[in-house]
C-alpha positions in Angstrom: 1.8 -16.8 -2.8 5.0 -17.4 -0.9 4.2 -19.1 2.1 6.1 -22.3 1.6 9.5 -19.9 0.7 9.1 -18.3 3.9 12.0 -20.0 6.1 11.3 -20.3 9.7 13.4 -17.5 11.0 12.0 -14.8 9.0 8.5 -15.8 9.7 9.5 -15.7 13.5 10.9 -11.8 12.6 8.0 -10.9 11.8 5.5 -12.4 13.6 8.0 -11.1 17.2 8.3 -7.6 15.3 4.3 -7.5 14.9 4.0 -8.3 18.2 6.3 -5.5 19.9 6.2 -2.4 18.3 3.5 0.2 17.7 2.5 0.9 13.8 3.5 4.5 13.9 7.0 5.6 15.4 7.6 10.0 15.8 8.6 12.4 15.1 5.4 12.7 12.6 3.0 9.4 12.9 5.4 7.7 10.4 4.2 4.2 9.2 6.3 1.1 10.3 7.7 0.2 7.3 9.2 -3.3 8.9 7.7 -6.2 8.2 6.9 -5.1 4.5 10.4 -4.4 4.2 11.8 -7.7 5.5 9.6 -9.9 3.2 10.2 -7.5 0.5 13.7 -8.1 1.1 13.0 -12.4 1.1 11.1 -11.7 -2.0 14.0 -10.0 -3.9 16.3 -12.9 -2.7 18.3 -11.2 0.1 19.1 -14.2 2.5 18.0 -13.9 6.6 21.0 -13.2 7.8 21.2 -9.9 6.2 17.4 -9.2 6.3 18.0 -9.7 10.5 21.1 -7.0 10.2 18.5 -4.5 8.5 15.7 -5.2 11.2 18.2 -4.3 13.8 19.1 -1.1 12.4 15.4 -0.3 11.6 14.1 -1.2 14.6 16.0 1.7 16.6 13.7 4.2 15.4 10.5 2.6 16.8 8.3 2.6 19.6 7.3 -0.2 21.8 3.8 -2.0 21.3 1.1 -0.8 23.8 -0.9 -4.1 25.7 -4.7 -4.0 24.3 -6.7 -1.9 26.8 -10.0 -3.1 25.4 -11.6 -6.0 24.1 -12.8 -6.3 20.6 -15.3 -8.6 19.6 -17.6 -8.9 16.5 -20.5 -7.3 18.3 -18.5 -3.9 19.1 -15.5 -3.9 16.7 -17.0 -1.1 14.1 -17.6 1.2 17.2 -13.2 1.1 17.2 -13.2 2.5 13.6 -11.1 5.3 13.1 -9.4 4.8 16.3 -5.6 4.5 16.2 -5.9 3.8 20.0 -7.4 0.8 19.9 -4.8 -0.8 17.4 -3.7 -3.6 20.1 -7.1 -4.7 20.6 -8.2 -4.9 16.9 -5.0 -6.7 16.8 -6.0 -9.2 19.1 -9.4 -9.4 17.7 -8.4 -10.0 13.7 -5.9 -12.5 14.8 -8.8 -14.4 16.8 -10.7 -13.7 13.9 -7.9 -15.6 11.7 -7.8 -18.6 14.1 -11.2 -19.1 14.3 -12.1 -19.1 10.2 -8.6 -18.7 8.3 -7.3 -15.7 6.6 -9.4 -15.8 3.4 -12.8 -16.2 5.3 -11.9 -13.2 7.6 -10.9 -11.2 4.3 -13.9 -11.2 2.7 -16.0 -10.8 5.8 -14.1 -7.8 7.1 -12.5 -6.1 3.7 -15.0 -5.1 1.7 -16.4 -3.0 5.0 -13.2 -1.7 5.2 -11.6 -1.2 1.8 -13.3 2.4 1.1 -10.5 4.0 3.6 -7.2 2.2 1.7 -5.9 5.7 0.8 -5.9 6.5 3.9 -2.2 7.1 5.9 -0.7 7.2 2.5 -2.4 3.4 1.7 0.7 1.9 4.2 -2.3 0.1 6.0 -3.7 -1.3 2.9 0.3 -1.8 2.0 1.0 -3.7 5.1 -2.3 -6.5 4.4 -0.9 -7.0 1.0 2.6 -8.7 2.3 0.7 -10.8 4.6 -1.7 -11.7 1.7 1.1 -12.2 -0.6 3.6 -14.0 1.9 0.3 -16.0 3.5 1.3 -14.8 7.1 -1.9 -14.5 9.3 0.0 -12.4 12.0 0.7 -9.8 9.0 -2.8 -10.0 7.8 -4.5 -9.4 11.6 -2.0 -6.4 11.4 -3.6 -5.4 8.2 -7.1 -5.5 9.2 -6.4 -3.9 12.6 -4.8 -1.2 10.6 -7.1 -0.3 8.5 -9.9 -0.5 10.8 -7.6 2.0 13.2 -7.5 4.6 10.2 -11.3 3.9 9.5 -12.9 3.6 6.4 -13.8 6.6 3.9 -17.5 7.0 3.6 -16.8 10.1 1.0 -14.6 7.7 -1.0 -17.4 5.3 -1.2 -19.9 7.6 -2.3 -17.9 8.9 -5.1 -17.2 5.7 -6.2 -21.1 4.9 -6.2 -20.8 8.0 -8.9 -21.9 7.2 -12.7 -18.4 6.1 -14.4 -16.5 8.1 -17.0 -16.6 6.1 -20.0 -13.3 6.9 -21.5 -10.0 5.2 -22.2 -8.0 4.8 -19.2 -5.2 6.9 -20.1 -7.5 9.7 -20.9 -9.2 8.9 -17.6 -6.3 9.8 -15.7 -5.0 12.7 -18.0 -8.0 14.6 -17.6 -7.6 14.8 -13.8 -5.3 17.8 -14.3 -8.3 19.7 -15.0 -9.2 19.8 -11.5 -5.6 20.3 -9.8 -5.6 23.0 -6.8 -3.3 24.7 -4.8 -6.0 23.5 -1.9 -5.0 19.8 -2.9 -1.5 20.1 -2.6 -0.3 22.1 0.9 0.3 19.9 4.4 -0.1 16.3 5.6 -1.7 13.7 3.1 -4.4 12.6 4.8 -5.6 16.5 4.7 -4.7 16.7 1.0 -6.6 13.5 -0.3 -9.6 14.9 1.9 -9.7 18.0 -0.2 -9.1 15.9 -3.4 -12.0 13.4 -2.4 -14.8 16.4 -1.2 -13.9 19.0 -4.0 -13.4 18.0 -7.1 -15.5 16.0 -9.1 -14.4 12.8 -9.4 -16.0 9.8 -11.0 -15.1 6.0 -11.0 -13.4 4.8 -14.3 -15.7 2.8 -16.5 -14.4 -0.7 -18.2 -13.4 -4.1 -16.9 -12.1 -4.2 -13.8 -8.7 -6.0 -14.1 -8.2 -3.8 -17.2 -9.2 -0.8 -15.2 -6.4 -1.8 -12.4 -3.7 -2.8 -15.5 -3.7 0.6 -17.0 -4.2 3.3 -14.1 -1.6 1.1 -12.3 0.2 1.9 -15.7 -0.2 5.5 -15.2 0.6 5.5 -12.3 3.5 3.8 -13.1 4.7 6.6 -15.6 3.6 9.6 -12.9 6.6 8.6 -10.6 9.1 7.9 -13.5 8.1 11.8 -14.5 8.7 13.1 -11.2 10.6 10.5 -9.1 8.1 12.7 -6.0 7.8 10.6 -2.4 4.4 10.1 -2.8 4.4 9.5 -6.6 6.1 6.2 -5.6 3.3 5.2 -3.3 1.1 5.5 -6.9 3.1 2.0 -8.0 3.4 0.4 -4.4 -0.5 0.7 -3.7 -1.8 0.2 -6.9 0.6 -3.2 -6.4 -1.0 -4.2 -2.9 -4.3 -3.0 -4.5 -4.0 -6.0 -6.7 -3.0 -8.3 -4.3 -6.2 -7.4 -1.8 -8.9 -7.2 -4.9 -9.9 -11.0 -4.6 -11.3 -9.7 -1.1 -12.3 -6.0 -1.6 -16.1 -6.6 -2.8 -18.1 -5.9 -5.7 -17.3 -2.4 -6.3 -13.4 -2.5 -5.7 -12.6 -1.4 -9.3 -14.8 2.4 -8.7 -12.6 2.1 -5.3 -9.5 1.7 -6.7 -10.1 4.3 -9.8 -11.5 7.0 -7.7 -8.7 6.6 -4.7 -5.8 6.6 -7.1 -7.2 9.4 -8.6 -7.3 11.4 -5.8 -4.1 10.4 -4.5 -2.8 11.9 -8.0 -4.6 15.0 -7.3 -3.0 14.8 -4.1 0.3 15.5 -5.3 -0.6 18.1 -7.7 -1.7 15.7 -10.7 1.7 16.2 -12.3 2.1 16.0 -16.4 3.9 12.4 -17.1 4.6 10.7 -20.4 3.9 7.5 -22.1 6.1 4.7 -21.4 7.5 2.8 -24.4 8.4 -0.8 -23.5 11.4 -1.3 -21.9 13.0 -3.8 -19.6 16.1 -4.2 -16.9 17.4 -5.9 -13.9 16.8 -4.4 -11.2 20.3 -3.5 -9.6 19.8 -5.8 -6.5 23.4 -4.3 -5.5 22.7 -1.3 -4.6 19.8 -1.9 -1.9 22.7 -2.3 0.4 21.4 -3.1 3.9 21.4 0.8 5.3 19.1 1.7 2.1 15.6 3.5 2.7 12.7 1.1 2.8 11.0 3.0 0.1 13.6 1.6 -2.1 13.5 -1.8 -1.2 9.6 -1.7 -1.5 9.6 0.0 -4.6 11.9 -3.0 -5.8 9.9 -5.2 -4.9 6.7 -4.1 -6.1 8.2 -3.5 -9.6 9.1 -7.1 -9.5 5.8 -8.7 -8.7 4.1 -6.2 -11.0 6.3 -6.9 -14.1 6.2 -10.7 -13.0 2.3 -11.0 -12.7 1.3 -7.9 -15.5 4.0 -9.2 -17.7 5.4 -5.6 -18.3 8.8 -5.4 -17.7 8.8 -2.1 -18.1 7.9 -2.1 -14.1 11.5 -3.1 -13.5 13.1 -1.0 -15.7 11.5 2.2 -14.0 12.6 1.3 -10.6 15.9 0.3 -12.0 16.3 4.2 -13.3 14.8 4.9 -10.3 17.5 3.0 -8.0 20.6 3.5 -10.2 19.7 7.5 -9.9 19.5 7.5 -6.2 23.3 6.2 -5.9 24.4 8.3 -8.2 23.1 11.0 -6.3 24.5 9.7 -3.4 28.0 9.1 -4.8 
């Protein structure tokens, strides 16, 4: 956790950005990718100073927070499920919910009820509770929760991960997904191509420990985006790091959650061929997130980081480093 290398300043950015702006901007429901970029940007060492110069930019291209309308309390909140209205008001009510019992106790009461929907808006909701996890900011965490509540949980992802397990290596677990790829999967918005992944083909939670389970698909995952270096390919390693984070609070069955989401997010974007990764390692090139870069690349970064820190596989870095060093070229 981070919390005591969270200078005062930044905590006050992102508690004030929270607080005033809406967690989708147009033209197309995009995700606020804020606060997770400014404490990514603390966690790859970038001083404030520069992390307030890339708020101010960012912040042009959002919309102003809406006052709750509603109040939210533990008798009604599940009625708001699926409701991105109602965002201020869960808001309000997980940050309550936070005073009253502290973070951890409001994680595992609300989580687990709520973790079947974390693919959900391309997992950003489940994205945006993991920085507030890993940085220990309640105001981040209340965003979280509201979040994900506001997208609604996934009873079809739930029931599929209730399936009997495929007991196979982990690797072959994923590989054999390309037998169920489909033009059907792969065409418009994600939320409409993970439904289709989740209701048609026949998925089945992996089998096998669960932090082993999470270590290797997050591997593959790992080794889809180098293969393809595709948008939501990248997502693959940035959730399967905030899936990590979260899993201490997910419930029991967060392993079959987080096998059979990932795997239709893969499906999702046409379960692509990839290759197996030898070791490698490399610094990430800190240079070249310059303060006008695209938070994608700065949260990629940083999720290669914590990943290579806490897996011990440096080979995290050295994918986002290829990753990053091929983007300026491209741009040079």
């Amino acid at each position: 956790m981070h919390a005591s290398t969270v200078p005062e300043p930044l905590w006050r950015l992102v508690s004030e950005h929270g607080d005033s702006y809406a967690p989708h901007y147009p033209p197309a429901g995009n995700a606020d990718h804020g606060p997770m970029a400014f404490l990514a940007l603390h966690g790859l060492g970038m001083d404030v100073a520069r992390i307030e110069q890339f708020a101010a930019r960012y912040q042009r291209r959002l919309i102003p927070q809406e006052p709750p309308l509603e109040l939210v309390n533990e008798e009604n909140w599940r009625h708001y499920l699926g409701r991105p209205e109602a965002y201020p008001a869960l808001r309000a009510f997980f940050t309550a919910q936070i005073q009253l019992h502290g973070w951890q106790s409001a994680l595992a009461q609300y989580l687990p009820l709520l973790v079947s929907g974390w693919v959900k808006d391309a997992f950003h909701p489940l994205i945006r509770l993991a920085y507030g996890i890993e940085f220990s900011m309640p105001s981040e965490i209340a965003a979280g929760l509201a979040y994900l509540t506001s997208v609604g949980n996934d009873p079809q992802l739930a029931a599929v991960a209730e399936r009997s397990a495929r007991d196979e290596d982990p690797r072959a677990y994923f590989e054999s997904l390309q037998a169920f790829r489909n033009a059907f999967f792969v065409g418009g918005r994600f939320n409409a191509r993970y439904r289709a992944a989740t209701r048609t083909a026949e998925l089945r939670p992996a089998a096998g420990r669960p932090e082993e389970t999470l270590r290797h698909l997050s591997r593959c995952g790992l080794e889809v985006f180098h293969s393809t270096h595709d948008f939501f390919a990248l997502h693959l390693v940035t959730a399967s790091h905030a899936f990590r984070v979260c899993s201490p609070w997910a419930g029991p069955n967060w392993s079959a959650l987080f096998s059979v989401g990932i795997a239709a997010a893969y499906l999702a974007i046409g379960a692509p061929p990839f290759a197996v990764l030898p070791a490698a390692a490399a610094e990430l090139p800190l240079e070249l997130l310059s303060m006008d870069n695209d938070e994608h690349d700065i949260k990629i970064a940083y999720s290669s980081l914590m990943q290579s820190r806490t897996l011990n596989e440096p080979t995290y870095q050295w994918v986002a480093a290829q990753y990053l060093s091929g983007r300026h070229l491209a741009a040079t």
